[in-house]
N, CA and C of each residue as an Amber inpcrd file, in Angstrom:
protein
   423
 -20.3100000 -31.4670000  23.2010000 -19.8670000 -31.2820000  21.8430000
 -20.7940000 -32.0430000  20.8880000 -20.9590000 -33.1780000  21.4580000
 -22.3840000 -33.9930000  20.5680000 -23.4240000 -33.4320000  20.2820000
 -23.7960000 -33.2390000  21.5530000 -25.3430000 -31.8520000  21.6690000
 -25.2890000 -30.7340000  20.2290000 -23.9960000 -30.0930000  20.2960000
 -23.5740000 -29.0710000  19.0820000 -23.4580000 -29.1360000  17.7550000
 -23.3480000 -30.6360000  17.8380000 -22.7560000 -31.2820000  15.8960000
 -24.5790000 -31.6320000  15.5340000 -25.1310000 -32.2380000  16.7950000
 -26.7110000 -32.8170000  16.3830000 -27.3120000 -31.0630000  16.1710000
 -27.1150000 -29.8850000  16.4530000 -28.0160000 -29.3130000  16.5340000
 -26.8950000 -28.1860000  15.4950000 -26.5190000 -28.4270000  15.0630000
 -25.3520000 -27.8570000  13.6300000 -24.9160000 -26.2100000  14.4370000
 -24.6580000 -26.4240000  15.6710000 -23.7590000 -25.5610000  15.8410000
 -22.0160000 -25.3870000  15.7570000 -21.4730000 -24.8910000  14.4610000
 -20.3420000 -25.4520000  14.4500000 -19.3600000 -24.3440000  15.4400000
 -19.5280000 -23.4400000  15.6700000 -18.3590000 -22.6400000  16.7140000
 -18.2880000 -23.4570000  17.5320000 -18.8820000 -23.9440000  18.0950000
 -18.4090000 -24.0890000  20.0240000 -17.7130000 -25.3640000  19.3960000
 -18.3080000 -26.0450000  18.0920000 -17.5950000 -27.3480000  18.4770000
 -15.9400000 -27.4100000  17.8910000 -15.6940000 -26.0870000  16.5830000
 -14.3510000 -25.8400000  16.0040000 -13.8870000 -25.2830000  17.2850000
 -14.6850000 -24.7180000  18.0120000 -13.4390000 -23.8260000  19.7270000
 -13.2560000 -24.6970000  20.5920000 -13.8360000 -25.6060000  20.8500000
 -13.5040000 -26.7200000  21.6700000 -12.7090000 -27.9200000  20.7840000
 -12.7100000 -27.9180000  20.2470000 -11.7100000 -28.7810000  19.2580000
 -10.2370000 -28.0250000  19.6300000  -9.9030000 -27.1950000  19.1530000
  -8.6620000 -26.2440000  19.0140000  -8.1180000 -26.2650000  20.6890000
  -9.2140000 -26.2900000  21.3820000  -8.4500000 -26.3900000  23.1300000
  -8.1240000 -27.7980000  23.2540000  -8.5830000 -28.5130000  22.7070000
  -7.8850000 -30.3180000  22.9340000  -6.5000000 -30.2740000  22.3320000
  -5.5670000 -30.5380000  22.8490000  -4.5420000 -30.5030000  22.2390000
  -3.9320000 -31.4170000  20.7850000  -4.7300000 -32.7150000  21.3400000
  -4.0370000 -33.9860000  20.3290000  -5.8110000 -33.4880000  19.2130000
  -6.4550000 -33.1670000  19.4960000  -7.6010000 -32.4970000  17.9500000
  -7.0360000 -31.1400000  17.6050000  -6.2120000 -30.3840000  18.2360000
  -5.8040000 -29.2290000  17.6030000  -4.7680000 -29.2920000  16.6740000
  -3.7800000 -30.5170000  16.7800000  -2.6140000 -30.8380000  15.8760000
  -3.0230000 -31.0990000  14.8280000  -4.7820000 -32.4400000  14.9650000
  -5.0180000 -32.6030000  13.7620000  -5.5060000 -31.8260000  12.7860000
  -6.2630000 -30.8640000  13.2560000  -6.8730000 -29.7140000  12.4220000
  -6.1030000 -29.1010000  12.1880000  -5.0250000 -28.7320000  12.6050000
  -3.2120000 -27.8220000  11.7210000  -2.9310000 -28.8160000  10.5590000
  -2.8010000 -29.9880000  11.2780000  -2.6290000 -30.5870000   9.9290000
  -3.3050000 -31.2350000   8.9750000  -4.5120000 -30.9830000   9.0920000
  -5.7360000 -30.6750000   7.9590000  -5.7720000 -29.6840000   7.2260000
  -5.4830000 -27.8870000   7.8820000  -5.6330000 -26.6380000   7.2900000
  -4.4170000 -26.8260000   6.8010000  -3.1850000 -27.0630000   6.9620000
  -1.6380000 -27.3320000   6.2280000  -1.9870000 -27.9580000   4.6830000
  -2.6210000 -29.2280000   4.7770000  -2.7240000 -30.0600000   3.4180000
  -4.0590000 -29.2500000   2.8600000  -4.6500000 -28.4480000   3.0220000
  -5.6810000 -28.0980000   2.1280000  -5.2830000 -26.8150000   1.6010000
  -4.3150000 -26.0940000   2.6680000  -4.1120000 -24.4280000   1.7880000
  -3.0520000 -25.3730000   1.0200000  -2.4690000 -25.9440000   1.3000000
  -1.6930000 -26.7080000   0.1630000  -1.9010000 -27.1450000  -1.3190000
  -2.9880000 -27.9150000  -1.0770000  -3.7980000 -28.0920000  -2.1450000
  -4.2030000 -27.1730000  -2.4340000  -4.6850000 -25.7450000  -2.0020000
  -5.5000000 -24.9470000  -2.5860000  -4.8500000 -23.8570000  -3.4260000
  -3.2540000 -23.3800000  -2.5050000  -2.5370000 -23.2470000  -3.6040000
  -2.1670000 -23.5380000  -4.4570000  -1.7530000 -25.0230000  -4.2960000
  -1.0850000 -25.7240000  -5.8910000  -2.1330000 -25.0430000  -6.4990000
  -3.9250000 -25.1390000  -6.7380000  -4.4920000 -25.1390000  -7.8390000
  -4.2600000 -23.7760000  -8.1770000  -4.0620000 -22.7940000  -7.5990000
  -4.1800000 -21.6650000  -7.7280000  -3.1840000 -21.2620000  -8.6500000
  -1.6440000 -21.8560000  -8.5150000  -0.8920000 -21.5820000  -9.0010000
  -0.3200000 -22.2430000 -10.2330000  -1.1820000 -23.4290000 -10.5720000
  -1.5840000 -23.5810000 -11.7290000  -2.5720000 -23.1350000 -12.6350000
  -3.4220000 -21.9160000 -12.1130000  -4.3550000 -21.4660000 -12.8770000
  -3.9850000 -20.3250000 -13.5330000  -4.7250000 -19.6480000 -14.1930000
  -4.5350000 -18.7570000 -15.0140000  -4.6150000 -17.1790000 -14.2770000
  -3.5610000 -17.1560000 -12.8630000  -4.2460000 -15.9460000 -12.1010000
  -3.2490000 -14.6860000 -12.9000000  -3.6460000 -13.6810000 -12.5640000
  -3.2800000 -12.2230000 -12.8510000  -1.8500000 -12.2530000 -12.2040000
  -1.7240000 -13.2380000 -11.5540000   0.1170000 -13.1260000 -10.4800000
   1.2290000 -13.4130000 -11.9030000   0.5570000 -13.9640000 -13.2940000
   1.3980000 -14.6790000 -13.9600000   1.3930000 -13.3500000 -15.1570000
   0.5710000 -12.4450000 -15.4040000   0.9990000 -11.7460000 -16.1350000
   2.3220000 -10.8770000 -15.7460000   2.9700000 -10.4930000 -17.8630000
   4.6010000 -10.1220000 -17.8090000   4.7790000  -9.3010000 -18.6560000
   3.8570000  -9.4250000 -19.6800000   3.5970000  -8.5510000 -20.9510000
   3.4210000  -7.1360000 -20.6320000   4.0530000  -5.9790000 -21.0310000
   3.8570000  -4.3800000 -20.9250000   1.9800000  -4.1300000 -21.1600000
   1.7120000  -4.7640000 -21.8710000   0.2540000  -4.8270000 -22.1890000
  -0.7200000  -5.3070000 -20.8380000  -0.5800000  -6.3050000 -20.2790000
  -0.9190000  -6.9390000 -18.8660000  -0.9970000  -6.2350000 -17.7700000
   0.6760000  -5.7180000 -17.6760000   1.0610000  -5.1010000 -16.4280000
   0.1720000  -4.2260000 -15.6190000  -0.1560000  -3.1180000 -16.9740000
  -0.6930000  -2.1090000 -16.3610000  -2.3150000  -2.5980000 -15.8310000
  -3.1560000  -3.3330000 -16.2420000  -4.1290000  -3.9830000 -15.3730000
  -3.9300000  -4.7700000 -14.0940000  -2.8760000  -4.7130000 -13.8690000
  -2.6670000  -5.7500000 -12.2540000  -2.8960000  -4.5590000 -11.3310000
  -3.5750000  -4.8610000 -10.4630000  -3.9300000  -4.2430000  -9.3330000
  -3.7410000  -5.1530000  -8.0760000  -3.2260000  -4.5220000  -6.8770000
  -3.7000000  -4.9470000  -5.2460000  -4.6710000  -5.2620000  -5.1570000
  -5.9930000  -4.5880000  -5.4530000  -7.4640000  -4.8220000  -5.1290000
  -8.0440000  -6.0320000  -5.9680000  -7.4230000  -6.1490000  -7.1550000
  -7.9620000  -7.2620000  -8.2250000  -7.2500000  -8.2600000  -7.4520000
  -5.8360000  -8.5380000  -7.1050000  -5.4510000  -9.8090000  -6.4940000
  -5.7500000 -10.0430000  -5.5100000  -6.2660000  -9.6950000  -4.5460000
  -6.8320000  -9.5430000  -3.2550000  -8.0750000 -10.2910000  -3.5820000
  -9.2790000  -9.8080000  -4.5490000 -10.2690000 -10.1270000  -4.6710000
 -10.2150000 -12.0920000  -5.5740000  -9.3550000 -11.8730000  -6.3950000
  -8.6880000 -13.0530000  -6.8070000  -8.5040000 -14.0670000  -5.6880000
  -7.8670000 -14.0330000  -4.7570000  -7.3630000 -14.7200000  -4.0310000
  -9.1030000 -15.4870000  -3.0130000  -9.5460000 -14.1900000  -3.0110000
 -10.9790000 -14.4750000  -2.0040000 -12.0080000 -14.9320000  -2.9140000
 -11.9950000 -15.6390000  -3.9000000 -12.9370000 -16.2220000  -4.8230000
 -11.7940000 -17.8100000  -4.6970000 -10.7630000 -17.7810000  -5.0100000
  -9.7100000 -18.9950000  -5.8520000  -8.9260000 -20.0680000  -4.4080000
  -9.2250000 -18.8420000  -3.6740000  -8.7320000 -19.6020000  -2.8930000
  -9.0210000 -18.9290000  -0.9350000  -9.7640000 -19.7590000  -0.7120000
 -10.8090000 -18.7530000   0.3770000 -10.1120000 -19.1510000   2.0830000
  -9.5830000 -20.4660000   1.7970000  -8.7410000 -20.5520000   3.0830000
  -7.6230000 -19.5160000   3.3740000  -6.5640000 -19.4430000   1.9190000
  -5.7490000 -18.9670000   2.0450000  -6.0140000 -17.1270000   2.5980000
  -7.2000000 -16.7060000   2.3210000  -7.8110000 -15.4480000   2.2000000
  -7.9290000 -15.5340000   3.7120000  -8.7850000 -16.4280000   4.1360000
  -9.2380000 -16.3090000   5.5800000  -7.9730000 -15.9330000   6.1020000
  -6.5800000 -16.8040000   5.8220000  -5.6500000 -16.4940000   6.9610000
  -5.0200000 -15.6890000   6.8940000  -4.7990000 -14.8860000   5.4120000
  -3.9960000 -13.4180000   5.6220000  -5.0070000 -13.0130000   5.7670000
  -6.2700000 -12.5800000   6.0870000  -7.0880000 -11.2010000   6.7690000
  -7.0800000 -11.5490000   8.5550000  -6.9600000 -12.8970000   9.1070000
  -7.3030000 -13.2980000  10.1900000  -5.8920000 -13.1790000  10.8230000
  -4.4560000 -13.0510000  10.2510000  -3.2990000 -12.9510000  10.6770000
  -2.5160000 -11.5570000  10.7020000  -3.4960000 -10.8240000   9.3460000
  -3.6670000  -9.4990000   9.6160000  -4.4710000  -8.5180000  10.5910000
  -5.2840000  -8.9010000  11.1620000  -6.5710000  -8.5360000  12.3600000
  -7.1240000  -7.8580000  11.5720000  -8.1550000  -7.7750000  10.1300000
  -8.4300000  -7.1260000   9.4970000  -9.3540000  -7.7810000   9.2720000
 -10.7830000  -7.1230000   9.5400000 -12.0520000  -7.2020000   9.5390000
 -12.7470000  -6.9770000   7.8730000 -12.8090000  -8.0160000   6.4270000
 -13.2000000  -7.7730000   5.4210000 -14.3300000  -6.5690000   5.2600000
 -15.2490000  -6.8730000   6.3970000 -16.6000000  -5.8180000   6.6350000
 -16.0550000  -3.8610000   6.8420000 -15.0440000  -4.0310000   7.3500000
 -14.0880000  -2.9270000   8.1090000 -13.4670000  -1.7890000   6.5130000
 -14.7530000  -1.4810000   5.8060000 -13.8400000  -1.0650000   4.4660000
 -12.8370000  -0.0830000   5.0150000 -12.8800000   0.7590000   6.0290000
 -11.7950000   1.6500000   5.8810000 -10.1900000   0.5250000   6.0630000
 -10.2260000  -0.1560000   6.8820000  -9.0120000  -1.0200000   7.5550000
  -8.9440000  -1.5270000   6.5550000  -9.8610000  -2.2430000   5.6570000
  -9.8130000  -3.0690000   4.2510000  -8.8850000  -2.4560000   3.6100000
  -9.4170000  -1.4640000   3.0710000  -8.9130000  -1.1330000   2.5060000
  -7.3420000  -0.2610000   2.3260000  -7.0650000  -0.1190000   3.6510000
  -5.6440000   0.2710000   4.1460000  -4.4320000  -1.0220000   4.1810000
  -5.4120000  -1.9950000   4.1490000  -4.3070000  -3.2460000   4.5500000
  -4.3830000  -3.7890000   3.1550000  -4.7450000  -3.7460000   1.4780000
  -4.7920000  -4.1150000   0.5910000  -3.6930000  -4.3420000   0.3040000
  -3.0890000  -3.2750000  -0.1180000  -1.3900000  -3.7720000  -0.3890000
  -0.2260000  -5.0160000   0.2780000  -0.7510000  -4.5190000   2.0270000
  -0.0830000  -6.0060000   2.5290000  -0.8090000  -7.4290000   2.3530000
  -1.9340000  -7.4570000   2.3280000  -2.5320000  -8.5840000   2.0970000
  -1.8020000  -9.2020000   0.4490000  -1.7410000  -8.2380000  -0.6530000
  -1.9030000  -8.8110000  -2.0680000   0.2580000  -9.0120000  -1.5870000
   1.2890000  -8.5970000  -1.2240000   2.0840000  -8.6650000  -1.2090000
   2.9340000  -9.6990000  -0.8990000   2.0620000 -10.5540000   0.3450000
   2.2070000 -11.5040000   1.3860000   1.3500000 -12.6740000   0.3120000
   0.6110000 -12.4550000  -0.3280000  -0.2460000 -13.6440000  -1.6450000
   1.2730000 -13.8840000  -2.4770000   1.3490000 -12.5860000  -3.1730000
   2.5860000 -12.3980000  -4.0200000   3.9530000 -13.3580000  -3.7110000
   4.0130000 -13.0210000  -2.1140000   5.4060000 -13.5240000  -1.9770000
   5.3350000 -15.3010000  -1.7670000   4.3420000 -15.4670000  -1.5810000
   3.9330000 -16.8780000  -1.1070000   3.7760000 -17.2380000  -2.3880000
   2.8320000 -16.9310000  -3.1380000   2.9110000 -17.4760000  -4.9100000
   4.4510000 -17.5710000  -5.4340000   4.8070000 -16.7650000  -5.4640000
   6.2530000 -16.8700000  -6.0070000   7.3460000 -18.1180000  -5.6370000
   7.1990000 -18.0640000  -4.4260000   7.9760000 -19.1060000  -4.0250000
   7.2900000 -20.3540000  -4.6650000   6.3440000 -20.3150000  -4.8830000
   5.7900000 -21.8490000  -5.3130000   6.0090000 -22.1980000  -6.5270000
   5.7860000 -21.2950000  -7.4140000   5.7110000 -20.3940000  -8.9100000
   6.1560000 -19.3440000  -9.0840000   8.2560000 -19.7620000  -9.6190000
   9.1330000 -18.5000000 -10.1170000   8.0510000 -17.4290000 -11.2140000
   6.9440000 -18.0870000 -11.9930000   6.0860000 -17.4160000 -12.7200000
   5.5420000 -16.5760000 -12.5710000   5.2350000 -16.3780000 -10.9770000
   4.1770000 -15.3750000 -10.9030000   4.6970000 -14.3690000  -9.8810000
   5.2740000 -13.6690000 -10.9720000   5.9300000 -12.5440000 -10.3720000
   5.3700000 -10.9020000 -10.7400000   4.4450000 -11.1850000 -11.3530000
   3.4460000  -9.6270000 -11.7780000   3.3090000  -8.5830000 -11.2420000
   3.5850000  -9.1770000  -9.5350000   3.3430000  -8.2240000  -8.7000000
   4.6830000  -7.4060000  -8.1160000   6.1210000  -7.9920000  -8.3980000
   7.3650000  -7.9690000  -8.2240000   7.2280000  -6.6580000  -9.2070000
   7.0620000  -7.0980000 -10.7140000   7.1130000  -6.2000000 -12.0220000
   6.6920000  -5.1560000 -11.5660000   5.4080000  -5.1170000 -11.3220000
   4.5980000  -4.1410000 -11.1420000   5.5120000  -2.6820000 -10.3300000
   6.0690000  -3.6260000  -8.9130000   6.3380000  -2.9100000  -8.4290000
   7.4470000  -1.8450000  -9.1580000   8.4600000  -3.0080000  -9.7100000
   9.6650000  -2.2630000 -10.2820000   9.3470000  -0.9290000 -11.7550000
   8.3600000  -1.3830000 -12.2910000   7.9690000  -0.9020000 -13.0880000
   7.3240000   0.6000000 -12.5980000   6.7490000   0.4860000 -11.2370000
   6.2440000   2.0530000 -10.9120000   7.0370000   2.6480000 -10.2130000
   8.0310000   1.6440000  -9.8180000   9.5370000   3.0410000  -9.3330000
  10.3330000   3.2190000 -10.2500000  10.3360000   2.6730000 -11.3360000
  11.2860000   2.9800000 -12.3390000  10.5260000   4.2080000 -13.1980000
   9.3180000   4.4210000 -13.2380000   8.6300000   5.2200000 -14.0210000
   8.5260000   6.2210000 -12.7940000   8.5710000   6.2660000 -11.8140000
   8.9820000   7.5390000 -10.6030000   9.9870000   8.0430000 -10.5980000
  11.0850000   7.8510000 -10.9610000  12.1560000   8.3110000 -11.0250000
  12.9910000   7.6490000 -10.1770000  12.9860000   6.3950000  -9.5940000
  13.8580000   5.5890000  -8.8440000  15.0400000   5.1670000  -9.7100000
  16.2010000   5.5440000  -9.4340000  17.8700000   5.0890000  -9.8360000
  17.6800000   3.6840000  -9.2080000  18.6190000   3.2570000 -10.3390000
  19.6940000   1.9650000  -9.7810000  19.9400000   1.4640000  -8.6160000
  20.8670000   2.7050000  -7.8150000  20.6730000   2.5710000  -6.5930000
  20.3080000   2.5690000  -5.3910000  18.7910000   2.9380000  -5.8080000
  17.8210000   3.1100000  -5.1410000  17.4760000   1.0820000  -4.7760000
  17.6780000   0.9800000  -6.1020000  17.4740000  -0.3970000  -6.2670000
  18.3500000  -1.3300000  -5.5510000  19.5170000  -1.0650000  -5.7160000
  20.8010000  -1.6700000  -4.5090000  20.4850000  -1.3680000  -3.0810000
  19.9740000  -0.5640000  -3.2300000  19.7040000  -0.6180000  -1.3260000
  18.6930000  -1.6750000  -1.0790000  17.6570000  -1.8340000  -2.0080000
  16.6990000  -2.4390000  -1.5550000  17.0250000  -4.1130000  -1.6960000
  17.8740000  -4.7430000  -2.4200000  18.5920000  -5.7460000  -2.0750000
  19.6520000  -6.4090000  -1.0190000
């Protein structure tokens, strides 16, 4: 593993780390406090999750928060594409898995920040303009 850090190979030495058991806890709880941190900042920033305005709405996109997320916050990105098995390079799969990726951002923002619910709106806003009833809406609660 020495041999690997002197000669800046970092795979073998992050894959052999992760098989030690008492270095694999610590690196969970390294990646824990940093998507941590990386959300807080996120969700204090000025992202597209916080627009509410009829004016706003209609610019929120899956693909814009998706791309948002992989600039603002790149850990958190790594682990919904890496928990999704979804290859960024892979545009067809990319692009099939957009919606769950920005949904699973969404639902995780929210909980952190009642604010950033844009993507909640969004949704309600394009079944209500589809012709979705009320109780279309009760079921889904």
């Amino acid at each position: 593993m020495v041999k690997n850090i002197c000669n800046r190979q970092w795979k073998p030495v992050v894959n052999a780390m992760f098989l030690h058991k008492e270095l694999r806890e610590e690196l969970l709880c390294s990646l824990a406090k940093h998507l941590a941190r990386e959300m807080t900042a996120y969700t204090r920033s000025k992202s597209m999750l916080k627009f509410s305005t009829p004016s706003e709405l209609p610019c929120f996109s899956s693909r814009k928060l998706v791309h948002e997320i992989k600039v603002f916050c790149p850990l958190w990105y790594t682990c919904i594409t890496g928990a999704a098995s979804v290859d960024p390079s892979d545009e067809r799969k990319f692009d099939e898995s957009i919606n769950s990726l920005a949904l699973v951002t969404s639902a995780i923002a929210r909980l952190r920040n009642p604010q950033m619910s844009a993507h909640a709106k969004r949704i309600s806003t394009v079944l209500v303009h589809s012709g979705t009833k009320a109780a279309d809406f009760t079921c889904l609660n």
